[in-house]
C-alpha positions in Angstrom: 110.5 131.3 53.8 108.4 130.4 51.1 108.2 126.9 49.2 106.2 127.8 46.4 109.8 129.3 44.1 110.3 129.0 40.9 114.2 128.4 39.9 116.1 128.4 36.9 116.7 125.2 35.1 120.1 123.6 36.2 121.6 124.0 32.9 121.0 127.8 32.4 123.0 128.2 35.8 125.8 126.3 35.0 126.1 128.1 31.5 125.7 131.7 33.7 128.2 130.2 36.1 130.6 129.1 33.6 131.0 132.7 32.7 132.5 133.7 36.5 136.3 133.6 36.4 137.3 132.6 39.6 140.6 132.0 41.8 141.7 128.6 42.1 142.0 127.0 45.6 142.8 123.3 47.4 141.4 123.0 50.4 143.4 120.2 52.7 142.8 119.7 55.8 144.4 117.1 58.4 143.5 115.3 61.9 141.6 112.9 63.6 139.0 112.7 60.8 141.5 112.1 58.0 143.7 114.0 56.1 142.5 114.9 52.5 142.5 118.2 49.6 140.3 118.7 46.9 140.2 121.5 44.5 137.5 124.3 45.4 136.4 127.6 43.2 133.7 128.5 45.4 135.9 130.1 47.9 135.9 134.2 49.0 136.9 136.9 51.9 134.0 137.5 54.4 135.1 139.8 57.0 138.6 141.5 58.1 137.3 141.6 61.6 138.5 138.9 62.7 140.0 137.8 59.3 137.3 135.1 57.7 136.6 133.3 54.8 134.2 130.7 53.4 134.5 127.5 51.2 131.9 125.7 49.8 132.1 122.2 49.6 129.8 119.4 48.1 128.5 117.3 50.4 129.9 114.0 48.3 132.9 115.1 48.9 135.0 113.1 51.1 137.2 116.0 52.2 133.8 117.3 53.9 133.2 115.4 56.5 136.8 115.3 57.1 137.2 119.4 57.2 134.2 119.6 59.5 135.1 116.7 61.8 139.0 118.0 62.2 137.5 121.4 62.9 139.9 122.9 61.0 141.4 123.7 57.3 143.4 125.8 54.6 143.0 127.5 51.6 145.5 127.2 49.0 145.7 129.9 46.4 146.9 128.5 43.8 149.8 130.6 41.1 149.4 130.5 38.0 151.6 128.0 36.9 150.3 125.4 39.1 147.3 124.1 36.5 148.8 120.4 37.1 148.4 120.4 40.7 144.9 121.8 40.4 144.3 118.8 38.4 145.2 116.3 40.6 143.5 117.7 43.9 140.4 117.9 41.2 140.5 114.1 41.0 141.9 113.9 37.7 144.4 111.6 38.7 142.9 109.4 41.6 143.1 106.3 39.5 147.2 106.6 39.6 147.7 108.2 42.6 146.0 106.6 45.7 147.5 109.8 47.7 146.3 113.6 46.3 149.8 114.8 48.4 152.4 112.3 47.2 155.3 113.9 45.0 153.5 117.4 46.1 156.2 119.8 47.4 154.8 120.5 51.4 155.5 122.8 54.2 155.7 120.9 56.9 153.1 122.1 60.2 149.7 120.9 61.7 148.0 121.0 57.9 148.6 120.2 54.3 150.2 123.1 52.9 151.0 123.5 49.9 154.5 124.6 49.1 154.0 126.4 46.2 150.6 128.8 47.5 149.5 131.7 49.5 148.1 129.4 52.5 145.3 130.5 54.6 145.4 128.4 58.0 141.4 128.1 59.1 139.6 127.2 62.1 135.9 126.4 61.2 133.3 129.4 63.0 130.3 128.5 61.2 128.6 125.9 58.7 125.7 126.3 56.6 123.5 123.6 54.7 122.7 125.0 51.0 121.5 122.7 48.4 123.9 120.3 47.7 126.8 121.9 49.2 128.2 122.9 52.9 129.3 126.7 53.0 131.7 126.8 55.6 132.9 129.7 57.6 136.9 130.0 59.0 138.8 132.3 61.1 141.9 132.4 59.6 144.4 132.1 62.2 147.8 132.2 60.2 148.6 132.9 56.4 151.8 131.6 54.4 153.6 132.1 51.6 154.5 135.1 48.9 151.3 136.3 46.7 152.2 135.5 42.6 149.4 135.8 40.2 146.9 133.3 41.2 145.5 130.8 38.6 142.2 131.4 37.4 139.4 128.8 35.9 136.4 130.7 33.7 134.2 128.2 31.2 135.3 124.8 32.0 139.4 125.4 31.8 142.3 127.1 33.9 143.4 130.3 32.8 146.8 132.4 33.3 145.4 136.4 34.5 147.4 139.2 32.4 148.1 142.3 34.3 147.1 145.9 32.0 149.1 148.3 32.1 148.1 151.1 34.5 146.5 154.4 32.8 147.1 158.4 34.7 
């Protein structure tokens, strides 16, 4: 590979980035290493054989080293009316609420699952090193919960998707 690249400054990707609508995701996990969820963007399918799909966490996250130690963690897909718990698995309200789940409507099993989300159960296959983040490959060994429209965040805010009507 070669170390002599040039890359776009930091700001010009972050403006091109802001322009990618994305589903929103909280990624929990739970076990030895702690139990903890943060609120990811950078999550997508891989492969439907065997079922996989890959987060992307930065590595000063704390829920990092927690998801990697514990071997194991899900996905939460978000619907759209669920902006406010976004928020607080985003950090938003750490300074109030010393626990991301408390007053959080679970289902109760081996992980953090949010009530209110399609949940994606993971076991971790593979991990990558990228920059300042960890891409992180799970099997997904058992899915939740009734698909609603998902909550989406383009430029810097959390946006509700409206369906178009279907054309012949």
């Amino acid at each position: 590979m070669a170390t002599d690249q040039t890359f776009v400054h930091r700001d010009q990707f972050i403006a091109a980035m802001r322009g990618v609508a994305s589903t929103v995701t909280v990624v929990t996990t739970d076990g030895a290493f702690g139990r903890h969820g943060c609120t990811v963007s950078a999550f997508s399918s891989v492969s439907a054989d065997p079922p996989s799909v890959l987060i992307c966490l930065n590595h000063s996250n704390r829920v990092t080293p927690m998801v990697l130690g514990n071997g194991t963690f899900t996905v939460n897909i978000l619907p759209d009316d669920a902006d406010e718990i976004a928020a607080r698995f985003a950090g938003a309200h750490d300074a109030d609420v010393a626990d991301r789940f408390v007053g959080i409507d679970l289902i109760n099993g081996e992980r953090p699952t949010l009530a209110c989300a399609v949940a994606l159960d993971c076991t971790v296959a593979q991990t990558m090193t990228s920059g300042s983040h960890e891409v992180i490959v799970g099997h997904v060994t058992a899915i939740q919960g009734n698909a609603r429209l998902p909550l989406a965040y383009y430029n810097g805010a959390f946006h509700n998707l409206t369906p178009r009507e279907k054309t012949s």
